[in-house]
Backbone as a chain_set.jsonl record, in Angstrom:
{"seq": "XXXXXXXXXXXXXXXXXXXXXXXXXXXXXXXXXXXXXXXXXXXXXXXXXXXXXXXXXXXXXXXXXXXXXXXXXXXXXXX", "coords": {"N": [[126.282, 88.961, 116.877], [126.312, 86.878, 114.534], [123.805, 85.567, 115.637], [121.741, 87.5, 115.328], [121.907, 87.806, 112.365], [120.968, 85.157, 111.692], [118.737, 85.275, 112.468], [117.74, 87.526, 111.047], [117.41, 86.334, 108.545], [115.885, 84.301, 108.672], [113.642, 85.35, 109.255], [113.139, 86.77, 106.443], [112.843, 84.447, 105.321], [110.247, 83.351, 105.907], [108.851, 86.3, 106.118], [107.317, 88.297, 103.508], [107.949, 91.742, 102.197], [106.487, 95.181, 102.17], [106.509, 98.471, 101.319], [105.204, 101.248, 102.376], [103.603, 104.572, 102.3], [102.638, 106.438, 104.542], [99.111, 108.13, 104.551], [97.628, 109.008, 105.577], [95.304, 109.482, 108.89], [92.849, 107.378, 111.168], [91.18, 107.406, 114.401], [91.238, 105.013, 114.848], [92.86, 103.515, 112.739], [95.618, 103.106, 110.29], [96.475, 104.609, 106.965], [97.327, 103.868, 103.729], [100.083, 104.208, 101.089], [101.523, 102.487, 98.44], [104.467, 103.027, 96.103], [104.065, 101.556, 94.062], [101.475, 102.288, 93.647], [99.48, 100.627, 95.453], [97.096, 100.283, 97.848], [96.564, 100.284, 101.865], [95.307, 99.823, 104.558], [95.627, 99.555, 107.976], [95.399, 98.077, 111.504], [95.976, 100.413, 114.415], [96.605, 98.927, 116.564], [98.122, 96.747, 115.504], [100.849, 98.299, 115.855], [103.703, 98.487, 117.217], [103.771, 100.133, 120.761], [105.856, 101.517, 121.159], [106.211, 103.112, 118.999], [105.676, 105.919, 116.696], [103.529, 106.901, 114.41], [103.071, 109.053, 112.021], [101.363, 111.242, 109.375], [103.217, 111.22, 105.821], [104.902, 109.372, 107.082], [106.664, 107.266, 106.314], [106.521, 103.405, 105.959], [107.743, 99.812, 106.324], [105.84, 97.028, 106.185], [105.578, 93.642, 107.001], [104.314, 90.453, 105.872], [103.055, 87.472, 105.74], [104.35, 85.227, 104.158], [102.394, 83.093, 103.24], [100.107, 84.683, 102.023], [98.428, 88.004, 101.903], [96.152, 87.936, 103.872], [95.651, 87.859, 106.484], [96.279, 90.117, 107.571], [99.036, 92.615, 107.944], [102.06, 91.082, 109.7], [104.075, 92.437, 111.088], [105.311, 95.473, 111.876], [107.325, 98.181, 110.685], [108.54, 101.241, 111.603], [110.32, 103.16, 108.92], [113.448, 105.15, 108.882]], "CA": [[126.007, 89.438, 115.538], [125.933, 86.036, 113.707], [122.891, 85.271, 115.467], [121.203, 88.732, 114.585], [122.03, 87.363, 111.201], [120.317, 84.264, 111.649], [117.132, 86.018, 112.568], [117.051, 88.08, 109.746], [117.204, 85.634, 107.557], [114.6, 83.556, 109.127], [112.125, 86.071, 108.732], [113.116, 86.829, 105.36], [112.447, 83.381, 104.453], [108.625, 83.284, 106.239], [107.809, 86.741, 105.278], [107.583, 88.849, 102.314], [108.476, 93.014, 103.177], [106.231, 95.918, 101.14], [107.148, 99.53, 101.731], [103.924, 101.953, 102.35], [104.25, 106.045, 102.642], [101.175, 106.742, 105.739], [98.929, 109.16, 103.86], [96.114, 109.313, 106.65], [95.321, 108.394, 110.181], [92.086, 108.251, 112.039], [91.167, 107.142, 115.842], [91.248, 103.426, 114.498], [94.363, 103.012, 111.897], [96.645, 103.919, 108.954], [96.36, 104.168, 105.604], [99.156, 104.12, 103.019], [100.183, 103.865, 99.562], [102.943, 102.274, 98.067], [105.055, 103.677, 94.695], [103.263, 101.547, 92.779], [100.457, 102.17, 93.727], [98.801, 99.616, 96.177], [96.666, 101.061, 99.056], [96.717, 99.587, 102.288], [94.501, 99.979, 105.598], [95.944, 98.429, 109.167], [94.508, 99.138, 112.42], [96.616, 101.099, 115.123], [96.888, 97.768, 117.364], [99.499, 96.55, 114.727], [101.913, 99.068, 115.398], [104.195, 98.847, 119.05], [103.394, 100.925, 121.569], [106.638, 102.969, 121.311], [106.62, 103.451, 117.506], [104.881, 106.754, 116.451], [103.506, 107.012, 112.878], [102.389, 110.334, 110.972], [100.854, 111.15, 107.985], [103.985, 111.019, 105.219], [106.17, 108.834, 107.226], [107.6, 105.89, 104.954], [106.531, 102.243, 106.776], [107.69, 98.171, 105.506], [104.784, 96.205, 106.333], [106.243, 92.197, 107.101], [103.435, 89.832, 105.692], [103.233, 86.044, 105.829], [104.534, 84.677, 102.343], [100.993, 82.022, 102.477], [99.069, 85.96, 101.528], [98.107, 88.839, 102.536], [94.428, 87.758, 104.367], [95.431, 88.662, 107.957], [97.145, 91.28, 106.866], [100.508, 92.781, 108.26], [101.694, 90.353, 111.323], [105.055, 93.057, 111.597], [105.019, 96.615, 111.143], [108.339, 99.106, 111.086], [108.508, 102.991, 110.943], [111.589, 103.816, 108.566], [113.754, 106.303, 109.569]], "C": [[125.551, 88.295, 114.639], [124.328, 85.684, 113.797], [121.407, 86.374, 115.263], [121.232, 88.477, 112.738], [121.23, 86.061, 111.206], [118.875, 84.391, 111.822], [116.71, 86.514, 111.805], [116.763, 87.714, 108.674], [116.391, 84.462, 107.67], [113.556, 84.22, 108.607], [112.057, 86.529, 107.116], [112.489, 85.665, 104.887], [111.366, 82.859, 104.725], [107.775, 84.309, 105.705], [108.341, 87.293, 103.887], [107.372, 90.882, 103.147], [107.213, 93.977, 101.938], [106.307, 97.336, 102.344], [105.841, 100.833, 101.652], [104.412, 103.47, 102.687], [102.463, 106.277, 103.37], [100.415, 107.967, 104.804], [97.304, 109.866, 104.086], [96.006, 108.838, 107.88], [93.682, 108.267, 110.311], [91.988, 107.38, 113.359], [91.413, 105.611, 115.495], [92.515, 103.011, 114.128], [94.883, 104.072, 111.163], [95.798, 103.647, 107.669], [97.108, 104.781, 104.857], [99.159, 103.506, 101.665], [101.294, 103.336, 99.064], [103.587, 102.842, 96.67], [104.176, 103.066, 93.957], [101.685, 101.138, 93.135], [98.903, 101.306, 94.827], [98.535, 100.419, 97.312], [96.706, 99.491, 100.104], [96.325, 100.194, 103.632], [95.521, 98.899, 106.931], [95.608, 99.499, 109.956], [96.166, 99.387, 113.604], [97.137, 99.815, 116.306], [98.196, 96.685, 117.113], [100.791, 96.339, 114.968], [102.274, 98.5, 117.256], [104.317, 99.489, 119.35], [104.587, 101.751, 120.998], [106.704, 103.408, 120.127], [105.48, 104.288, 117.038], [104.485, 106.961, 114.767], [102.695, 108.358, 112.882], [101.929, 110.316, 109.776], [102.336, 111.457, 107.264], [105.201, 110.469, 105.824], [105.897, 107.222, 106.218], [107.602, 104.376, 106.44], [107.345, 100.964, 105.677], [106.62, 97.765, 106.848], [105.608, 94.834, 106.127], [104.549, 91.851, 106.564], [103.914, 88.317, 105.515], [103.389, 85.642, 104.227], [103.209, 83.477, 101.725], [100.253, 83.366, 101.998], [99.004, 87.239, 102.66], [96.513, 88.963, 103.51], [93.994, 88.282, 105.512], [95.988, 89.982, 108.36], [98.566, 91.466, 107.648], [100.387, 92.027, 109.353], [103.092, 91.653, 111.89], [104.83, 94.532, 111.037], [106.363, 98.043, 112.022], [108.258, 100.827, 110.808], [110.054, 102.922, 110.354], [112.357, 105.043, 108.785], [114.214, 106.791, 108.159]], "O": [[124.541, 88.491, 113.964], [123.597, 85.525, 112.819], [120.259, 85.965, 115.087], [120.458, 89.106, 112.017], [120.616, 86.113, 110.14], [118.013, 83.656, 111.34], [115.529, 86.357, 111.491], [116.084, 88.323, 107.847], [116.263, 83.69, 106.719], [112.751, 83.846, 107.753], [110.95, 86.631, 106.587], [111.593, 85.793, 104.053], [111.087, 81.868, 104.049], [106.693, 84.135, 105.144], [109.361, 86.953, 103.287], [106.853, 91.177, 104.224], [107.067, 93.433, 100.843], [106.221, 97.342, 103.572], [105.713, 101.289, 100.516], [105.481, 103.634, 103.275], [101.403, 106.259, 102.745], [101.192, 108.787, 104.315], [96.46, 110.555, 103.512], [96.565, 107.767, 108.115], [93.074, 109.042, 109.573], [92.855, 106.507, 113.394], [92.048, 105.11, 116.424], [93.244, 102.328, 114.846], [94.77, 105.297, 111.223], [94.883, 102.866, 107.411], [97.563, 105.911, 105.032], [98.466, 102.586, 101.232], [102.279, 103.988, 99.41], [102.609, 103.201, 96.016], [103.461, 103.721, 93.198], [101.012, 100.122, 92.964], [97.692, 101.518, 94.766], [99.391, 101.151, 97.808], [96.796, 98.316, 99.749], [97.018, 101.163, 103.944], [95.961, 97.768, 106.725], [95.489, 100.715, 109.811], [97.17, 98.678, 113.548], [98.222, 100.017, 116.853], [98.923, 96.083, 117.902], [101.584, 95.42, 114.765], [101.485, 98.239, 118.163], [105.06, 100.204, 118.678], [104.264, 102.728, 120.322], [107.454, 104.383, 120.089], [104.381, 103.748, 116.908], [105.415, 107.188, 113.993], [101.8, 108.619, 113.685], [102.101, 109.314, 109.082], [103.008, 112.072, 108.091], [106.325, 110.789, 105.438], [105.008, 106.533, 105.718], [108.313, 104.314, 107.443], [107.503, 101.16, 104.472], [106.645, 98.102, 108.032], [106.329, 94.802, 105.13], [103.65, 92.674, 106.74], [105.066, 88.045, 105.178], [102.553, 85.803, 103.338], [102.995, 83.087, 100.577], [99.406, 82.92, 101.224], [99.402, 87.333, 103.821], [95.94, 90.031, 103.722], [92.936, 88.827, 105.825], [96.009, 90.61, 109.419], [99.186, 90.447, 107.951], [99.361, 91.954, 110.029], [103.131, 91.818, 113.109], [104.278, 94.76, 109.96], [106.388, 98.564, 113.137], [107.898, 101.371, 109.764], [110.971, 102.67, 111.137], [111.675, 106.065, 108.867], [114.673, 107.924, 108.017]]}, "num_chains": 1, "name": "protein.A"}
């Protein structure tokens, strides 16, 4: 457990987390909106194989705290 704790707080402190609701697919990627507003495109290659996304499921997007340029490097479905 501690070191499950030590991991999470690694990545906390490389990336930065934003919270997207899926609000389209097509053969390529996602695309998603966040509350306030911010759209946000990633392609389907992203995501890991076993993790299924739909249109109105609720994602966090991990991003590198130097920007957003390469865009998401982590990508979770919320349950």
């Amino acid at each position: 457990m501690d070191e499950a704790r030590k991991v999470s707080n690694e990545v906390e402190s490389e990336y930065f987390t934003e919270e997207f609701i899926i609000n389209k697919t097509d053969k390529t990627g996602y695309y998603g909106k966040s509350t306030d507003g911010k759209s946000i495109y990633f392609k389907k290659e992203k995501v890991a194989a076993n993790v299924q996304i739909q249109n109105g499921d609720s994602v966090r997007l991990y991003f590198d705290k130097s920007g957003r340029i390469d865009g998401p490097v982590k990508i979770e479905k919320n349950d």
